[in-house]
C-alpha positions in Angstrom: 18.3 -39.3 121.7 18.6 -41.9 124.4 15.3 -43.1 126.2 15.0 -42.8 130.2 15.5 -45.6 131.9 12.9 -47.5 133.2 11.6 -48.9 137.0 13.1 -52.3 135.4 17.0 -51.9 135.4 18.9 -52.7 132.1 22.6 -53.3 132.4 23.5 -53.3 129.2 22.4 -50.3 126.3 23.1 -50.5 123.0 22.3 -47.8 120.4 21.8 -48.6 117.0 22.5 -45.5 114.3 20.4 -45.8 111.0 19.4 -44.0 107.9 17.3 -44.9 105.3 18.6 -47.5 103.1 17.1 -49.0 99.5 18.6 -52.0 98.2 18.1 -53.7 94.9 17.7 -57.8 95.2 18.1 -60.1 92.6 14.6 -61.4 91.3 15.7 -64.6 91.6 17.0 -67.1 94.1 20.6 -67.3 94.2 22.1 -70.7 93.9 24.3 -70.4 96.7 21.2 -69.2 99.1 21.2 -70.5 102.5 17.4 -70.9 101.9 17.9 -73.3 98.8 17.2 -76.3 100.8 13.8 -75.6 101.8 14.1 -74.3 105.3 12.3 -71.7 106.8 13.8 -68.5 105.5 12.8 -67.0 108.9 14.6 -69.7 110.9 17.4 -69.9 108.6 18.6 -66.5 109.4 17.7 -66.7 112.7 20.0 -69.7 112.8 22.6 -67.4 112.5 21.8 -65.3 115.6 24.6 -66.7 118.5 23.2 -66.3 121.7 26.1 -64.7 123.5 26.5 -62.8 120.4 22.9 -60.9 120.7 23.8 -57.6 121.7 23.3 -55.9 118.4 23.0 -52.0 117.2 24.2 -50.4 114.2 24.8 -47.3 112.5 24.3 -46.9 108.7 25.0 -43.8 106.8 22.8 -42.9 103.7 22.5 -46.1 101.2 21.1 -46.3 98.4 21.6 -48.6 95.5 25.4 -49.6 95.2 26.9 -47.2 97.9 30.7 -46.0 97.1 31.4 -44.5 100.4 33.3 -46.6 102.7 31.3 -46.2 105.9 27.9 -47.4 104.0 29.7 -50.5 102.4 30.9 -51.5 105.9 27.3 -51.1 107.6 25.3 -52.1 104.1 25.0 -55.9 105.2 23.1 -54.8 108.3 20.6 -53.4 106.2 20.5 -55.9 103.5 20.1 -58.4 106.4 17.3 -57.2 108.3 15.5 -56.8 105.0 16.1 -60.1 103.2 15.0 -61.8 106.6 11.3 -60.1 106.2 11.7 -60.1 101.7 12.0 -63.7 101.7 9.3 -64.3 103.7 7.3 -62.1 102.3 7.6 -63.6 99.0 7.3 -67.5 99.9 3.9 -66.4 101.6 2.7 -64.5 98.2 3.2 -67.2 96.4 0.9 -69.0 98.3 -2.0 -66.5 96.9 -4.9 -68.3 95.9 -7.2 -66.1 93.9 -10.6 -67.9 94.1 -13.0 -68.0 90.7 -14.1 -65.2 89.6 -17.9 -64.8 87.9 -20.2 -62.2 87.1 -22.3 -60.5 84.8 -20.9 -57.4 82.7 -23.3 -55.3 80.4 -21.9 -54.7 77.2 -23.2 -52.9 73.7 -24.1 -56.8 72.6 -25.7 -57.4 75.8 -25.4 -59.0 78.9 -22.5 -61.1 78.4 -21.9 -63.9 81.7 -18.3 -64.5 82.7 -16.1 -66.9 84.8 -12.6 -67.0 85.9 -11.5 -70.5 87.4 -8.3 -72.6 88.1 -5.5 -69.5 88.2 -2.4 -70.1 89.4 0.4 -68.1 90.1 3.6 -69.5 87.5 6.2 -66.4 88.6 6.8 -63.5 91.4 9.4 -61.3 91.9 10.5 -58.7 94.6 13.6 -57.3 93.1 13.2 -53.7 94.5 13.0 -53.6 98.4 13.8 -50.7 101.0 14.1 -50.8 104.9 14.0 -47.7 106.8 13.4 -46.5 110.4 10.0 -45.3 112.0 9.9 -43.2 114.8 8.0 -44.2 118.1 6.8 -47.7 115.9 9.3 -49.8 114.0 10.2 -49.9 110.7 9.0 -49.7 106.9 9.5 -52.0 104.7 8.5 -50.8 100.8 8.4 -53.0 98.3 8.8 -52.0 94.1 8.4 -53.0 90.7 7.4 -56.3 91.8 5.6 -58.8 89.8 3.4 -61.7 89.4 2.7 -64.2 86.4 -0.6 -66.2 86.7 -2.5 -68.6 84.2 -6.4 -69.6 84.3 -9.0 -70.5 82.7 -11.9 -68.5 81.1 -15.3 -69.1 79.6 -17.9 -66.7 78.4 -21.5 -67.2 77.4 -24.0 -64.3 75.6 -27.4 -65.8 75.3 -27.9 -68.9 73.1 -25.5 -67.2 70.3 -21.8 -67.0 71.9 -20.5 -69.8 74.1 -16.3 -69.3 74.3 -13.8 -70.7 76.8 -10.0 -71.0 76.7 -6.8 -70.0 78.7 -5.2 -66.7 79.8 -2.1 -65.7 81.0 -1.8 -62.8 82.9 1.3 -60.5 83.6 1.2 -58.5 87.1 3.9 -55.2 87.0 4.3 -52.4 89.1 3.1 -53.5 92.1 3.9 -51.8 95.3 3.8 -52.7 98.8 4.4 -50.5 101.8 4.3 -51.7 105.1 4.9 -50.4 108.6 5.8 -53.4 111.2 6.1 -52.1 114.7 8.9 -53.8 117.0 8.3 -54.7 120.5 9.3 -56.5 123.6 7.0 -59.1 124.9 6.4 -60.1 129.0 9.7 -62.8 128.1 11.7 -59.8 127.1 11.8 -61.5 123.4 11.4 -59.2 120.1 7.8 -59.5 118.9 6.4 -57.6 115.8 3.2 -56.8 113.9 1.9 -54.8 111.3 0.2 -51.3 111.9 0.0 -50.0 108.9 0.0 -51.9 104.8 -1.0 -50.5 101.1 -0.9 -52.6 98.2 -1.1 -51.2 95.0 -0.7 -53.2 91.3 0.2 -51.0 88.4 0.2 -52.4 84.9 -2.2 -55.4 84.3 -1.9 -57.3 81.1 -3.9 -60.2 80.2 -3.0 -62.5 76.9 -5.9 -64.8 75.9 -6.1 -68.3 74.4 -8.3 -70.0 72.6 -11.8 -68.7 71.5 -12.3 -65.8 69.2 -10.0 -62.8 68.8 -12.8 -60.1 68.5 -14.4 -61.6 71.8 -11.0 -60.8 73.9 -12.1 -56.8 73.1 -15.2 -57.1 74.4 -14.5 -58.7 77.6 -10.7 -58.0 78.5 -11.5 -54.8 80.2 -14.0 -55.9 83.1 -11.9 -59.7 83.6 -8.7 -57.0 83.9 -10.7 -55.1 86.7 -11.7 -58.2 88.7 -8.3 -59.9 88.0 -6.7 -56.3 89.4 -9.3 -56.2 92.7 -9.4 -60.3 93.8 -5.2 -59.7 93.6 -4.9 -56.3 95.5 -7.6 -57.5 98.6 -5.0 -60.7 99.2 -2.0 -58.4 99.4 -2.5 -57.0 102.8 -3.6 -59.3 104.1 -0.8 -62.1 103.2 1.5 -59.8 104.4 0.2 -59.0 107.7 0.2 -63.4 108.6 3.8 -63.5 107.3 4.9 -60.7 109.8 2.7 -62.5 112.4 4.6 -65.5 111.3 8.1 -63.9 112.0 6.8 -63.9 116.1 6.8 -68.2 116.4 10.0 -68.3 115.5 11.0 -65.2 117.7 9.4 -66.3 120.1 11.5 -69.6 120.4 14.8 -67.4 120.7 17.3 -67.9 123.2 17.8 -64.6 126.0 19.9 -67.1 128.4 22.9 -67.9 127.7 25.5 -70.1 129.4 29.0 -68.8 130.1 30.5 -71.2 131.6 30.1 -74.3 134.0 29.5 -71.5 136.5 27.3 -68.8 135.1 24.9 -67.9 132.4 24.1 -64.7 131.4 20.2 -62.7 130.6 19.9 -60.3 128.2 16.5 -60.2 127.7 15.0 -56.7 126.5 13.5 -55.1 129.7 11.5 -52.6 127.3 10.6 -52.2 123.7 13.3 -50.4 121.6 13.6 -46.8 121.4 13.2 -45.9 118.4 13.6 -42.8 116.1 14.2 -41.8 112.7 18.1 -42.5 112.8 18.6 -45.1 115.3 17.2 -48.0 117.9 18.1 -47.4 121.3 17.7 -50.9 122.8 18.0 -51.9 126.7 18.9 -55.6 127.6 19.2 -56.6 131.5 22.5 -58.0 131.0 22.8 -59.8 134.7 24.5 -63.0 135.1 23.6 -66.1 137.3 24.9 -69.2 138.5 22.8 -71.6 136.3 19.2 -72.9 137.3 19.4 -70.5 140.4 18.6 -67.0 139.6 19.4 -64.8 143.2 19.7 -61.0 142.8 23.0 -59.9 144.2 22.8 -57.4 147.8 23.6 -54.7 145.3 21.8 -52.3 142.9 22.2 -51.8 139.5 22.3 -47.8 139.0 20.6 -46.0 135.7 23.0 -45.2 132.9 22.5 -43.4 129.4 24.7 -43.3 126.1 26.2 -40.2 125.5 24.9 -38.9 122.4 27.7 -39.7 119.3 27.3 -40.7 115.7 31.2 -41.4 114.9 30.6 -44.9 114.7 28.2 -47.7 113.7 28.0 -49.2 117.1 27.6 -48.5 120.5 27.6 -50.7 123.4 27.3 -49.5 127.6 28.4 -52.3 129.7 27.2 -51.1 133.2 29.2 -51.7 136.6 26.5 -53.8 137.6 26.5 -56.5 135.3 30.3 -56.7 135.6 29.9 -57.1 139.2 26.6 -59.5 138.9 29.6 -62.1 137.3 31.6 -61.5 140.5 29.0 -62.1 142.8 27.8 -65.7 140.6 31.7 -66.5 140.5 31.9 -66.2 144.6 28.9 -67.9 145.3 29.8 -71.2 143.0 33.0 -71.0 145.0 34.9 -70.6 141.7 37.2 -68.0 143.1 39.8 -69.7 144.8 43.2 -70.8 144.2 45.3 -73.5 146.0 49.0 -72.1 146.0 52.1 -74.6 145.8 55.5 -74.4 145.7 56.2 -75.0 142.2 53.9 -72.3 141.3 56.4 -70.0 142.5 58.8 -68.6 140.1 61.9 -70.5 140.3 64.3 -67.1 140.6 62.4 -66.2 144.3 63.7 -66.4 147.6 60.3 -66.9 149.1 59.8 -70.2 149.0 56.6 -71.9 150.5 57.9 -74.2 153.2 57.8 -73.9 157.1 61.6 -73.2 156.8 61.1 -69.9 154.7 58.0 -68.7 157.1 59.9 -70.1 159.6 61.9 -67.0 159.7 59.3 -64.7 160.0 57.4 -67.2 162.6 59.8 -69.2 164.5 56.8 -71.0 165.7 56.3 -72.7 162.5 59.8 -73.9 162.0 59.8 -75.2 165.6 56.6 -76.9 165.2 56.6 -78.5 161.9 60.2 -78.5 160.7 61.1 -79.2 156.9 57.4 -79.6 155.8 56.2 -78.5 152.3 53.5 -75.8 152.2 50.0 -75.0 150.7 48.2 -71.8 150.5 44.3 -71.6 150.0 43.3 -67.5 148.7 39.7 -67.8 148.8 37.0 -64.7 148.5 35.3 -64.2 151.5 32.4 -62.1 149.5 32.0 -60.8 145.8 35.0 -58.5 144.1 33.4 -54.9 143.6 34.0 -53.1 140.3 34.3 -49.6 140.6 34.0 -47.5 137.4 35.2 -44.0 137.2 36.5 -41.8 134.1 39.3 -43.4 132.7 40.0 -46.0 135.7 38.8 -49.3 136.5 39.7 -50.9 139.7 38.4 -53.7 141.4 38.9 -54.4 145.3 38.9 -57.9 146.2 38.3 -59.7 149.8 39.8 -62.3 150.8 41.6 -64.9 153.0 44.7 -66.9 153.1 44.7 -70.5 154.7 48.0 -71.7 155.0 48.9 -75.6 155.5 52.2 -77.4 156.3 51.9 -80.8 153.9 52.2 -83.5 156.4 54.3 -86.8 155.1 51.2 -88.5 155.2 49.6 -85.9 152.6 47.4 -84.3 155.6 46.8 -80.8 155.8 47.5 -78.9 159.1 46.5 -75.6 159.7 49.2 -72.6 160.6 46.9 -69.7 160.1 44.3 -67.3 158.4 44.9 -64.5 157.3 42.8 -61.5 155.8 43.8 -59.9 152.7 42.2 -56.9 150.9 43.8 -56.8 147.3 43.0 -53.6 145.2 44.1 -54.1 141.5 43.8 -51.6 137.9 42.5 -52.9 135.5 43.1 -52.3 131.8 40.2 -53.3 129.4 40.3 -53.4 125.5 38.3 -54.6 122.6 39.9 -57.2 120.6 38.3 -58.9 117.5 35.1 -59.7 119.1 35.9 -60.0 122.0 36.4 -57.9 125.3 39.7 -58.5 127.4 42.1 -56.8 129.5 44.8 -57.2 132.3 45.0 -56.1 135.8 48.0 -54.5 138.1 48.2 -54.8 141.7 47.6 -51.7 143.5 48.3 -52.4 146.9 47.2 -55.3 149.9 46.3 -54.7 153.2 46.7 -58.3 155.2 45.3 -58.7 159.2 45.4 -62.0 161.2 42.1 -63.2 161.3 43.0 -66.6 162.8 46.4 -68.5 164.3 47.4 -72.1 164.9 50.7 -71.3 166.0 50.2 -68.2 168.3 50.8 -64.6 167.9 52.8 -63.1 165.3 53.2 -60.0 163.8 51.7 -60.2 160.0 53.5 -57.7 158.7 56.5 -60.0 158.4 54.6 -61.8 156.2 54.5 -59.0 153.5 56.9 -59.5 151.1 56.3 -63.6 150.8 52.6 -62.8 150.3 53.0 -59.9 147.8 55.0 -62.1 145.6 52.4 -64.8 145.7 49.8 -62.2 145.3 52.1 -60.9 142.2 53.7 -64.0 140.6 51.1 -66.2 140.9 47.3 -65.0 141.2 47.6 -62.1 139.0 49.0 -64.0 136.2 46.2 -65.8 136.8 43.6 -63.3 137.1 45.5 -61.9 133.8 45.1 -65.6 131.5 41.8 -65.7 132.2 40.6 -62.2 130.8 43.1 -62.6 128.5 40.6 -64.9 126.8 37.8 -62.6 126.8 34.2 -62.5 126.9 32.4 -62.5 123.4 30.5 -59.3 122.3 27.5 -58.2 119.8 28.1 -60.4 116.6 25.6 -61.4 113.6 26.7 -64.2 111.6 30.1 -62.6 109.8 30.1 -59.3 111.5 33.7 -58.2 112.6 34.0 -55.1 114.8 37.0 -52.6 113.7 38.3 -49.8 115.0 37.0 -50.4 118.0 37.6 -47.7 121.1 36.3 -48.3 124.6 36.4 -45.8 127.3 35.7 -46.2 130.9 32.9 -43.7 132.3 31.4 -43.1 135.4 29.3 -46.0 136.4 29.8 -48.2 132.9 32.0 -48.9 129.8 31.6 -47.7 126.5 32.4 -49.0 123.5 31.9 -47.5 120.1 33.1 -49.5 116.8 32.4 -49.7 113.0 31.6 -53.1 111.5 32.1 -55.0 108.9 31.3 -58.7 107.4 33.5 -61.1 106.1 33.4 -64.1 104.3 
């Protein structure tokens, strides 16, 4: 079900779950469209596509028509949004048709009777049935049905010396039928490109109502003008529709794959291959690394292959791997972004442990000897990237770091007491929320080792307790604020995710959620 991974790493999977869908549109533009003011329909809904929102994948039971289970209503948007994109574009380009004059020469029991077919123009077109489905190894289909076009011309007919006739027609287009098979790619930028394989046109019922002239001529002639009405419309088909696919690519072309997080880091989600596709879902790979912006340097660690377990509970899917987690640590690190100047006000108010050379002068005389009643500052500072670890059901993370301390001189200056080591292993608790992924993290355990002293020898592990509360009170509430906010996840224009579940697996998180649009 799920593709092998590639020689190019992808950090993030997402698998999208589909079944064949039909939907009926409404013949006519809606007032409300957010293609009534002209714009490109193509760039209009691509408008709508956030960049840190572009991790996509849905599953869509059976639809068909107006669907009355609750799991195809969710999901039917998805559907309905992939086809309007390519229906609307479809039908501003066929109204561009321009059927070029038609003349000839028909034999008829009269004679040979010349003919000529100028200035049509197409008055009406409709596209009100419409269908999206899946295509294994390609793309997908897109079938069009019942559609229509109106036309008016002009026509003039000439039989020897004896009949000379001209007039107007109108001619009434039903029935016709489009299927075409648009296969979905990645391109060397890691962008979505597509084309057409495969297209059949077919137009059912022609009816053409004459003006002007003589009734008993429209007999004679209506037949063979139907016939080369009918062929000059069915060899533009294809063809129209094949350079409004192609069309679709310019505007893919221009969409974003990097996308800024922060002041710090910005994030790539390019495709690193074309989608996997088969006849129920889209297995799509994304590289999913983050870097500190304008400098992209791979971090001194490998990202390791992961697949989605096979599952069809839910509409959505999305693997988060271990590596792109950690990619952010190693961005964070090497802006400098993860440190923290400690004070003493940041201490809760009910602790003993104060930070001042008198309290540390307990544990190191030398302190209070040497800089009695002086204020203190800590500086907790990683010394290389956090490391994510991902296992069934636990997430820890195992930070390295180290501890400056000050004494606050009365003139403001900062004076060194010591450096101290400090290996911090924390739980963390992840959870989807809205659209959003957050969690919180518990201290484990820390390990601390002197790594430098201003003040001569001491033993650190009299130093414990004071630094486990600042480690406790102060930097994982932090820690905790800050993924408290979350990072965004997959989202198209109103999409909410609900009932969402994520799990923790070996190597990379899973999360598997229905959606549903709002608004």
């Amino acid at each position: 079900m799920i593709s092998k991974p590639k020689a190019v790493q992808q950090n993030i999977r997402v698998c999208d779950l589909f079944l064949t869908g039909s939907v009926k549109s409404s013949p006519t533009r809606p007032k409300d469209s957010q293609w009534g003011s002209g714009q490109d329909p193509v760039v209009a809904s691509l408008s709508q596509f956030e960049p840190e929102e572009s991790w996509h994948c849905h599953h869509t039971p059976q639809i068909s028509g107006h669907s009355s289970s609750g799991t195809a209503s969710k999901c039917y948007f998805v559907l309905n949004a992939g086809r309007a994109i390519g229906i609307e574009s479809l039908q501003q380009k066929l109204r561009t048709i321009q059927l070029k004059d038609v003349s000839g020469t028909e034999k008829l029991a009269i004679g040979k009777v010349e003919y000529s077919i100028t200035g049509m123009q197409i008055v009406n077109l409709g596209l009100p049935k419409s269908a999206l489905r899946l295509v294994a190894g390609t793309g997908v289909m897109l079938s069009v049905g019942d559609a229509y076009i109106s036309l008016r011309g002009n026509w003039r007919v000439k039989y020897s010396w004896i009949i000379k006739a001209s007039g107007s027609f109108e001619l009434a287009v039903s029935e016709l039928a489009i299927s075409t098979t648009i296969a979905v790619k990645s391109d060397v930028t890691g962008r979505p490109t597509v084309s057409v394989t495969k297209c059949e046109a077919t137009v059912g019922s022609v009816k053409v109502r004459f003006s002007g002239g003589a009734s008993w001529l429209y007999n004679l002639f209506d037949s063979f003008i139907n016939k080369a009405l009918r062929n000059a419309l069915q060899k533009q088909i294809c063809p129209l529709v094949t350079a409004s696919i192609a069309e679709m690519n310019k505007n893919l072309k221009t969409l974003n794959v990097l996308a800024k997080v922060d002041q710090y880091a910005e994030l790539e989600y390019s495709m690193v291959e074309s989608p996997v596709i088969s006849n129920a879902m889209i297995d799509l790979g994304l590289k999913g690394e983050f870097y500190n912006i304008g400098q992209h340097k791979e971090p001194p660690f490998s990202p390791r292959p992961f697949l989605l377990p096979s599952q069809d509970t839910n509409m959505l899917y999305i693997g988060v791997s271990a590596f792109s987690i950690n990619s952010a640590g190693f961005v964070y690190h090497r802006a400098g972004a993860l440190c923290l100047y400690i004070t003493n006000d940041m201490i809760p108010s009910g602790s003993l442990n104060r930070l001042n050379t008198r309290t540390f002068g307990k544990f190191i005389p030398q302190i209070g000897n040497m800089s009695p009643g002086l204020m203190m500052k800590l500086l907790v500072e990683t010394v290389k990237e956090p490391i994510v670890t991902l296992e069934p059901n636990n997430m820890t993370v195992q930070a390295s770091s180290k501890v400056t301390a000050y004494a606050i001189q009365p003139n403001s200056i900062l004076s060194p007491l010591f450096v101290l080591k400090l290996e911090a292993s924390v739980s963390a608790h992840i959870y989807v929320t809205g659209l959003k992924l957050a969690g919180h993290v518990t201290l484990n355990k820390i390990d601390m080792s002197l790594a430098e002293s201003y003040v001569g020898p001491f033993q650190v592990t009299s130093l414990e307790d004071i630094l486990t509360t600042v480690v406790k009170d102060v930097i994982i509430p932090k820690v905790n604020a800050g993924v408290k906010e979350g990072y965004p996840l997959p989202a198209i224009g109103k999409m909410q995710l609900v009932k969402s579940q994520l799990q923790v697996l070996k190597d990379y998180l899973l999360i598997g959620t229905d959606v549903t649009l709002t608004g």
